[in-house]
C-alpha positions in Angstrom: -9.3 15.7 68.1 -12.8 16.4 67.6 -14.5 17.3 64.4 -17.4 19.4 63.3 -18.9 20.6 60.3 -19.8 24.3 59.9 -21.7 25.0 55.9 -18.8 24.4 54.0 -16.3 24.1 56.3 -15.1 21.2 58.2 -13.5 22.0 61.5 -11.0 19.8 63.5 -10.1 21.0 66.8 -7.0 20.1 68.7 -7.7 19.1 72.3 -3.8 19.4 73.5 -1.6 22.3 74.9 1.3 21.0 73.6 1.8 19.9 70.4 5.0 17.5 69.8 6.3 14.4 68.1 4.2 12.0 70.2 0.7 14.1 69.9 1.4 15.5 65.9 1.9 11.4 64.7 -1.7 11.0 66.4 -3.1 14.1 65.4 -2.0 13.4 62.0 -3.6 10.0 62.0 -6.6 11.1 63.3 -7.3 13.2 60.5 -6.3 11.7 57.7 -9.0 9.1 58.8 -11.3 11.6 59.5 -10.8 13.6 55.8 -11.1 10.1 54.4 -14.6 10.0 55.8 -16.2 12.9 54.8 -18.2 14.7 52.3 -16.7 17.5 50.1 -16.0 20.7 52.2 -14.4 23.9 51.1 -12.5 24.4 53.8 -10.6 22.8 56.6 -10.4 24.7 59.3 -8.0 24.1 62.5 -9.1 24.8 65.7 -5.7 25.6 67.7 -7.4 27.6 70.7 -6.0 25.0 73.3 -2.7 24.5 71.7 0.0 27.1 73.4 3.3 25.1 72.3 4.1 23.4 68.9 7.2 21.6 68.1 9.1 21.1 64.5 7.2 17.8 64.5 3.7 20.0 64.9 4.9 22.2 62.5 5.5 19.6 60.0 2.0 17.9 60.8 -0.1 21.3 60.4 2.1 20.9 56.7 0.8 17.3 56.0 -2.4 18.4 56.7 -2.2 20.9 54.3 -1.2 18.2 51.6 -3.8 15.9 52.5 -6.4 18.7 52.3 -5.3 20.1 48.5 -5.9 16.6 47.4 -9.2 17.1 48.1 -9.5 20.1 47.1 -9.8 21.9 50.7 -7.5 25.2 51.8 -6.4 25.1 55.3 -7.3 27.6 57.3 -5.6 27.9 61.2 -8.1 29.1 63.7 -7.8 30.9 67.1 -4.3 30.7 67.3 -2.7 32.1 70.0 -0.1 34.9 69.9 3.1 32.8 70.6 2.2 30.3 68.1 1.3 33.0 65.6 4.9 34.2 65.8 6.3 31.0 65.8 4.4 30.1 62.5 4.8 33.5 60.7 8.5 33.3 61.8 8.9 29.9 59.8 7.1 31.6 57.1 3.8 29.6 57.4 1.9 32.7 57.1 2.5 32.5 53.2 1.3 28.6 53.3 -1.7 29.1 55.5 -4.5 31.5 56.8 -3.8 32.3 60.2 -6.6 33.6 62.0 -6.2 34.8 66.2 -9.7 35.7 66.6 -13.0 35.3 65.3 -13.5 38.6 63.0 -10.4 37.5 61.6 -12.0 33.5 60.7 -15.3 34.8 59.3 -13.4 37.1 56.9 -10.6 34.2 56.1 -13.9 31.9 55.0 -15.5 35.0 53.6 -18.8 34.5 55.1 
C-alpha cells in the first residue's frame, strides 16, 4: 500500500494484482494504521488500478474499510477499477455501498471537483 493525500482526499493505492485472504488481512492492517494517523480528509479514495482479481476475503476488506472510514467521517470512493472487477462488485451489489469509478472523468465527478 502506498498512501497519498490529494486536498481533501486521502488516497491509498493497492500495489497487488491479486487480492485474497493472505494480501486483504495485510491490506486491511495497513490501513487501519494508516487512517489512524492522519488528519481529517473527506474522502478516502482506493486506488485499485493494479488489482485485476479480488477474492470474497477482498471483497469483505474493501467493506471494513468502508466501516473504518464512516467512523471518521470519510466516504469511500473505488478508483480506476478495472472492468472485471467492476462487474464482480456491482454483481455483489457493491455499487449501492460504494462509488465505483473506471476512469478518471468518472473520479473527479465522484469527488466533485
Amino acid at each position: 500500500m502506498r498512501y497519498s493525500s490529494d486536498a481533501d482526499a486521502f488516497v491509498a493505492t493497492i500495489h497487488a494484482p491479486t487480492i485474497t485472504e493472505r494480501e486483504s488481512g495485510i491490506i486491511s492492517e495497513s490501513l487501519q494504521e494508516a487512517l489512524a494517523d492522519i488528519g481529517s480528509y473527506k474522502w478516502l479514495v482506493i486506488d485499485m488500478k493494479q488489482v485485476t482479481f479480488m477474492s470474497s476475503m477482498g471483497i469483505g476488506m474493501l467493506v471494513d474499510a468502508r466501516s473504518r472510514a464512516a467512523g471518521r467521517k470519510m466516504k469511500v470512493v473505488l478508483a480506476n477499477v478495472a472492468s472485471e472487477l467492476d462487474q464482480l462488485l456491482r454483481m455483489v451489489k457493491l455499487d449501492k455501498v460504494f462509488k465505483i469509478c473506471t476512469n478518471e472523468k468518472q473520479l473527479t465527478k465522484a469527488l466533485k471537483r
